[in-house]
KOLROLUM-931245 format. One record per residue: x, y, z of N, C-alpha, C in turn; residue in one letter. Coordinates in nm, 3 decimals, padded with zeros to 5 digits, always signed. Atoms other than C-alpha are relative to their C-alpha. Example, Ala and Ser with C-alpha at 12.3 -4.5 7.8 and 13.67 -1.06 7.14 Angstrom:
<atoms>
+---------+---------+---------+---------+---------+---------+---------+---------+---------+--------+
!     npx !     npy !     npz !    capx !    capy !    capz !     cpx !     cpy !     cpz ! residu !
+---------+---------+---------+---------+---------+---------+---------+---------+---------+--------+
! +00.089 ! -00.119 ! +00.000 ! +01.230 ! -00.450 ! +00.780 ! +00.090 ! +00.120 ! +00.000 !      a !
! -00.082 ! -00.119 ! -00.006 ! +01.367 ! -00.106 ! +00.714 ! -00.077 ! +00.109 ! +00.073 !      s !
+---------+---------+---------+---------+---------+---------+---------+---------+---------+--------+
</atoms>
This chain:
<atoms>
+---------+---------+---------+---------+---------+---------+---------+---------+---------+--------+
!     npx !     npy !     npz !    capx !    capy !    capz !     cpx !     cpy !     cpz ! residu !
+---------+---------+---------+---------+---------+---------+---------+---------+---------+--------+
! +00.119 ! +00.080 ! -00.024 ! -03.770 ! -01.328 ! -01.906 ! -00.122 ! +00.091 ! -00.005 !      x !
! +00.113 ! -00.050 ! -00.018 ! -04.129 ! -01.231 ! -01.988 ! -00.076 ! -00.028 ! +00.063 !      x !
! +00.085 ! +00.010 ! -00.125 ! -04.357 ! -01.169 ! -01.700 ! -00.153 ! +00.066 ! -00.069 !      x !
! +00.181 ! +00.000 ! +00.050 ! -04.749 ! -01.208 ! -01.862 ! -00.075 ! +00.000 ! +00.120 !      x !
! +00.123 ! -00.005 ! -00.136 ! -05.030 ! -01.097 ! -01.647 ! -00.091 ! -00.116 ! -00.056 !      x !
! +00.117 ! +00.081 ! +00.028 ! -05.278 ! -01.318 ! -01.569 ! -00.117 ! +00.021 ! -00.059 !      x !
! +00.111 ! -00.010 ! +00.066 ! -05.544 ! -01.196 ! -01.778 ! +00.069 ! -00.058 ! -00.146 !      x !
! -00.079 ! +00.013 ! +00.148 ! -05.306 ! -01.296 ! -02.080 ! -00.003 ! -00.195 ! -00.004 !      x !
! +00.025 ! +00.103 ! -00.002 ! -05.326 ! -01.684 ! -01.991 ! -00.123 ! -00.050 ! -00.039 !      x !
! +00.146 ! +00.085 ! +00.022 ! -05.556 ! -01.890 ! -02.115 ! -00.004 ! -00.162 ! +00.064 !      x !
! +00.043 ! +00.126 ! -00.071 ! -05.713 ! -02.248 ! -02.010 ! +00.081 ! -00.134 ! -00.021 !      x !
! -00.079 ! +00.079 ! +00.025 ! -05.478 ! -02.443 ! -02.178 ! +00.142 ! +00.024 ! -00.016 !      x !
! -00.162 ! -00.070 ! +00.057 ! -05.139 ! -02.241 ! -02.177 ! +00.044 ! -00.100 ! +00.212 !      x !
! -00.108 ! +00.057 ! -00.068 ! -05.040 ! -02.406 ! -01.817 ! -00.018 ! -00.175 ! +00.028 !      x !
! +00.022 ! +00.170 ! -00.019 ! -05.018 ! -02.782 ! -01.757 ! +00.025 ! -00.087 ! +00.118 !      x !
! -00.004 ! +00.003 ! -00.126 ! -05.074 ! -02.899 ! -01.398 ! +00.120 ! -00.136 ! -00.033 !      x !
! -00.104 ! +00.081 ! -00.022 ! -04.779 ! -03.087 ! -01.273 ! -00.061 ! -00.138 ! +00.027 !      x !
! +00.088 ! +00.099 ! -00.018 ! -04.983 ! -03.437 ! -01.264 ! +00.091 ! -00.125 ! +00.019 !      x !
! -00.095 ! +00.140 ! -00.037 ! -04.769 ! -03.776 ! -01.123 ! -00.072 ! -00.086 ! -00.142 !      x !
! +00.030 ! +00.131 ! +00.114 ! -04.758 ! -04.042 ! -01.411 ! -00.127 ! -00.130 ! +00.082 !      x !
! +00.106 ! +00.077 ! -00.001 ! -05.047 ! -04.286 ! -01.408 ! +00.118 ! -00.116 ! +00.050 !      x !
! -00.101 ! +00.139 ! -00.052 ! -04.894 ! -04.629 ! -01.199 ! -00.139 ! -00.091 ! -00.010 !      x !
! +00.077 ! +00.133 ! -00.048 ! -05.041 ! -04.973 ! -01.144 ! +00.042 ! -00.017 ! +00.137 !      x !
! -00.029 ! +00.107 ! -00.126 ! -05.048 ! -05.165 ! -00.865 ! +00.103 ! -00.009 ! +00.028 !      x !
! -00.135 ! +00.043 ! -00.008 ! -04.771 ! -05.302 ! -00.904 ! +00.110 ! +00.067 ! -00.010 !      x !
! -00.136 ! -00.130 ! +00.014 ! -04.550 ! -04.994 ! -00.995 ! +00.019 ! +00.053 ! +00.149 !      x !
! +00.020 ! -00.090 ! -00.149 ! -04.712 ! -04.820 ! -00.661 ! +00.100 ! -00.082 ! +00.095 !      x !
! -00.064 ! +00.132 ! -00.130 ! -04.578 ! -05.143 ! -00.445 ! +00.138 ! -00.004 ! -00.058 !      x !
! -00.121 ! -00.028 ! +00.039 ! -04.266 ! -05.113 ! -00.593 ! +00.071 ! +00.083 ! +00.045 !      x !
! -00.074 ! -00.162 ! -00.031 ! -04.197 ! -04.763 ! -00.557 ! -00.004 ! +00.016 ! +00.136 !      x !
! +00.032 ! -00.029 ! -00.127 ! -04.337 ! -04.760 ! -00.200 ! +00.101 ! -00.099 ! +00.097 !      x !
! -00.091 ! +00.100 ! -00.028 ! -04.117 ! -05.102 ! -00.122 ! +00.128 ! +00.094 ! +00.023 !      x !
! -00.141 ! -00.027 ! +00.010 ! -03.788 ! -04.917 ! -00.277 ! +00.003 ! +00.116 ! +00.080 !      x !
! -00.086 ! -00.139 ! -00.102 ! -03.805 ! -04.580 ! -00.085 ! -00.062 ! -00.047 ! +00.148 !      x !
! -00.016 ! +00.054 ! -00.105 ! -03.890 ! -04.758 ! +00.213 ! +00.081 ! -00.053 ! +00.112 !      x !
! -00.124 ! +00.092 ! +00.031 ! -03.616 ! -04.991 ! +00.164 ! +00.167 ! +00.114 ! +00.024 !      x !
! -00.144 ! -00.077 ! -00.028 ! -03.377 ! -04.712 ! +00.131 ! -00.013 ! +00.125 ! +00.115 !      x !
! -00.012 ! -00.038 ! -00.179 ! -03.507 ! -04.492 ! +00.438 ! +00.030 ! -00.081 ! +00.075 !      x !
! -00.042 ! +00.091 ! -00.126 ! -03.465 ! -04.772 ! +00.674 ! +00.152 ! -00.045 ! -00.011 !      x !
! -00.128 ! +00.035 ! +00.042 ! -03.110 ! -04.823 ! +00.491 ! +00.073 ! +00.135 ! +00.052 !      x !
! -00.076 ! -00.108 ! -00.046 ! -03.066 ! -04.473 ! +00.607 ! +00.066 ! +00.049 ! +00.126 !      x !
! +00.000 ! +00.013 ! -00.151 ! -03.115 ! -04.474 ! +00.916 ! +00.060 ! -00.118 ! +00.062 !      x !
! -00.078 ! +00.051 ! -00.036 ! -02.918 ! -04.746 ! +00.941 ! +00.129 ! +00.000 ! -00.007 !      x !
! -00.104 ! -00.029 ! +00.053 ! -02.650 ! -04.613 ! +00.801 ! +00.070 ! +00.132 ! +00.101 !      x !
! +00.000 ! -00.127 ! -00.091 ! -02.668 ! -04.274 ! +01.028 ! +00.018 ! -00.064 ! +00.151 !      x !
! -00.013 ! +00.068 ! -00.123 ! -02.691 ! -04.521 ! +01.342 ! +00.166 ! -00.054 ! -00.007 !      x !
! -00.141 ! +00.080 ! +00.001 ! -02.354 ! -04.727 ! +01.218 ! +00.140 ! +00.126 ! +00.010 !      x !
! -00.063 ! -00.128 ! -00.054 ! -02.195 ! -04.367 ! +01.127 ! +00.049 ! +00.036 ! +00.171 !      x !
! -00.024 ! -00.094 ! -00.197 ! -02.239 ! -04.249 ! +01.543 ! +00.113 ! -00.093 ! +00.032 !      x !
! -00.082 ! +00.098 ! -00.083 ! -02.121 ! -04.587 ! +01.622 ! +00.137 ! +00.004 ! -00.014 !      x !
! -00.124 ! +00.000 ! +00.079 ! -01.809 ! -04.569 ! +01.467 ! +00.083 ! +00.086 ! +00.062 !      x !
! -00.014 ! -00.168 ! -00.033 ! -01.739 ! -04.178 ! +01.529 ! +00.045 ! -00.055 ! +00.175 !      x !
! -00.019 ! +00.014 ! -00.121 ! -01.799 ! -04.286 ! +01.874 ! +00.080 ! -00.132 ! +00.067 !      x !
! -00.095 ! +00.070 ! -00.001 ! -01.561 ! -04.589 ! +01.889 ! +00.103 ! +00.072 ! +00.018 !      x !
! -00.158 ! -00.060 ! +00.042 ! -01.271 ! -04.407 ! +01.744 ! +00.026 ! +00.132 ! +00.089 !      x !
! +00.045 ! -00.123 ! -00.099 ! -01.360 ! -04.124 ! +02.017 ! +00.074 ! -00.068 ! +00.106 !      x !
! -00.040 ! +00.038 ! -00.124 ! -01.308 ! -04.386 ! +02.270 ! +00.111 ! -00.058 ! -00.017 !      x !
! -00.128 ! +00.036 ! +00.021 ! -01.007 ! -04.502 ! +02.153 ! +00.123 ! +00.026 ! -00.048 !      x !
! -00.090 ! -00.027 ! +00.000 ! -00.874 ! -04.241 ! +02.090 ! +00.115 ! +00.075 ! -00.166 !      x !
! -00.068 ! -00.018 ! +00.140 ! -00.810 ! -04.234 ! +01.726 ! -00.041 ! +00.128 ! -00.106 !      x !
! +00.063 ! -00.147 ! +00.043 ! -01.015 ! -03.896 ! +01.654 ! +00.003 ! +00.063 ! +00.142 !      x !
! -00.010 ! -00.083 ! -00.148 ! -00.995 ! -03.595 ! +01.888 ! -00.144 ! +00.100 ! -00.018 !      x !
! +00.095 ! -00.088 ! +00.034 ! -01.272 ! -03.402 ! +01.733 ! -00.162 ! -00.086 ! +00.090 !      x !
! +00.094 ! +00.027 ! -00.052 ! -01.560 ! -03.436 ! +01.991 ! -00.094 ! +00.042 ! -00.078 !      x !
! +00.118 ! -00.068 ! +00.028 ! -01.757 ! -03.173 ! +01.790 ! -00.082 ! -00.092 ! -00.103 !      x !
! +00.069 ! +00.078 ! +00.094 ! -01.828 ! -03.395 ! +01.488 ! -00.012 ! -00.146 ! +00.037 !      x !
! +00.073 ! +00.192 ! -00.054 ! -01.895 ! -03.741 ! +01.690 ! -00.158 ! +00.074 ! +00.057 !      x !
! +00.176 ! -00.034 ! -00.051 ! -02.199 ! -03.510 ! +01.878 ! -00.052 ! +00.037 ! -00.091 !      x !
! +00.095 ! -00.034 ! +00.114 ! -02.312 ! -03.367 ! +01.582 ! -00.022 ! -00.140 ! -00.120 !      x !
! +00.052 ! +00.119 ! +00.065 ! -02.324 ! -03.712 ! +01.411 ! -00.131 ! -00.115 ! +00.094 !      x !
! +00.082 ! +00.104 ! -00.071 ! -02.468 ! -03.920 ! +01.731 ! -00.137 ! +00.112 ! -00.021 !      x !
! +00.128 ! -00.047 ! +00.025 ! -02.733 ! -03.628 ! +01.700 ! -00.074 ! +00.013 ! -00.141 !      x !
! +00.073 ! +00.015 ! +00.140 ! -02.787 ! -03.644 ! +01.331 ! -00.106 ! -00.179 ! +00.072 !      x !
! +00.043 ! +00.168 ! +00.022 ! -02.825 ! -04.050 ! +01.403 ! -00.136 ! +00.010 ! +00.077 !      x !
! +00.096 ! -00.001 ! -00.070 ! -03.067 ! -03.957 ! +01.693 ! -00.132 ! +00.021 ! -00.073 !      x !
! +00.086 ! -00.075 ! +00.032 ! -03.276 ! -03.715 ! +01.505 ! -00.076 ! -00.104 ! -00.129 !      x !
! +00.028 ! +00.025 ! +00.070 ! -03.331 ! -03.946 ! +01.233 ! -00.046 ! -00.134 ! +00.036 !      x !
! +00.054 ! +00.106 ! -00.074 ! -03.420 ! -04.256 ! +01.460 ! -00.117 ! +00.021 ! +00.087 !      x !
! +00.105 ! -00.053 ! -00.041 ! -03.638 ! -04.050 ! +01.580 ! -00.143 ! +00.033 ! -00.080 !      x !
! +00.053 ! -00.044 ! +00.153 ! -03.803 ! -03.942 ! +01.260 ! -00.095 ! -00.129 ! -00.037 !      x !
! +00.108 ! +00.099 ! +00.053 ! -03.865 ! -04.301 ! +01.175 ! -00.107 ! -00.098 ! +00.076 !      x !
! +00.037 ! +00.012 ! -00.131 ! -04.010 ! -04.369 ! +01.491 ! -00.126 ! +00.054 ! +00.000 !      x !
! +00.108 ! -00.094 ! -00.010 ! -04.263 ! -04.135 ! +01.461 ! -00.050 ! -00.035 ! -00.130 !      x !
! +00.031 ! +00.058 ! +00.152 ! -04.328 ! -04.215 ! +01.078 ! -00.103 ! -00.098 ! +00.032 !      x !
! +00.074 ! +00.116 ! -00.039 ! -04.397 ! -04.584 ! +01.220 ! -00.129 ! +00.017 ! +00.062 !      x !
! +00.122 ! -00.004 ! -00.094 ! -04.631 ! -04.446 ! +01.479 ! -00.106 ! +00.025 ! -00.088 !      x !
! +00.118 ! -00.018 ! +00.113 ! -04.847 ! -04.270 ! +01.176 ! -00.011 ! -00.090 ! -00.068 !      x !
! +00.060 ! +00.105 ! +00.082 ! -04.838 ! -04.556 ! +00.970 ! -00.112 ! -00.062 ! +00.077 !      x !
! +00.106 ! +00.082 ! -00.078 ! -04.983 ! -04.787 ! +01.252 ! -00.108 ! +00.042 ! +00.004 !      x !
! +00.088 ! -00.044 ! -00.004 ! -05.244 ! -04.544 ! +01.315 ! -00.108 ! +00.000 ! -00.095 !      x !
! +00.139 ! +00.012 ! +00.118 ! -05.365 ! -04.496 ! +00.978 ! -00.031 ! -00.081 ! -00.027 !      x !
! +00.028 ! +00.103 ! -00.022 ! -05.374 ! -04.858 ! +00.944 ! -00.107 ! -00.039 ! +00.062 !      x !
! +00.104 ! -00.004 ! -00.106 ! -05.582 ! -04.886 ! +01.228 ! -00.127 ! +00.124 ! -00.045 !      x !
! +00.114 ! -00.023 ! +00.079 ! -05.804 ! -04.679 ! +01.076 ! -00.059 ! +00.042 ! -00.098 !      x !
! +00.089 ! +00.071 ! +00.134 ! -05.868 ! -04.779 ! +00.771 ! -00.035 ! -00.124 ! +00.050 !      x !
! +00.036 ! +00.162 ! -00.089 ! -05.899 ! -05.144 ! +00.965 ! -00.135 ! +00.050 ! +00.050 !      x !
! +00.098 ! -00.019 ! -00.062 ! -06.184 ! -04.948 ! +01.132 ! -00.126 ! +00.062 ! -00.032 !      x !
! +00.076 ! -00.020 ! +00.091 ! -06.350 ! -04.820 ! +00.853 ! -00.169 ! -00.121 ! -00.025 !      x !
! +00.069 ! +00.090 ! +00.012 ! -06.701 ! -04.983 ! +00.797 ! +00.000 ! +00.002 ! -00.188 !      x !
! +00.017 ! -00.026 ! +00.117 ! -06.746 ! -05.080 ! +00.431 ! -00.164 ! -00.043 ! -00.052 !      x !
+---------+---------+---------+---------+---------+---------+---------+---------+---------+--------+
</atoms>
């Protein structure tokens, strides 16, 4: 690999990493689907514990270590979106409070 000093670049040799141009409607889409599939995650990480921790109490797994390290994944990530929510509301609230 060749390593060019920066005096050897010119104005058009790099090409900023720039997100594709969206609409409206692409944005609300895209923002919908990974929405859609965080909250699928975290529901998925909650059902995980539950489970883990069923089969704990009944006996049918002996491994304590990986039911706490799952109920704390599930935590950490119920936590996560928890806090997410709280910044949304906020910024919400102000842009709501914005004068135009």
């Amino acid at each position: 690999m060749e390593i060019k000093s920066i005096s050897t670049y010119q104005a058009g040799d790099v090409t900023p990493n720039r997100p594709k141009t969206m609409t409206v409607s692409e944005a609300q889409q895209s923002f919908k689907s990974n929405l859609k599939n965080a909250i699928e995650q975290v529901n998925r990480s909650q059902i995980e514990s539950d489970e883990k921790t069923t089969a704990l109490a009944n006996g049918q797994i002996n491994n304590l270590h990986d039911v706490m390290i799952t109920a704390q994944k599930a935590s950490i990530t119920l936590q996560t979106a928890v806090e997410m929510q709280k910044k949304v509301i906020d910024a919400y609230n102000e842009v709501m409070r914005m004068q135009v």
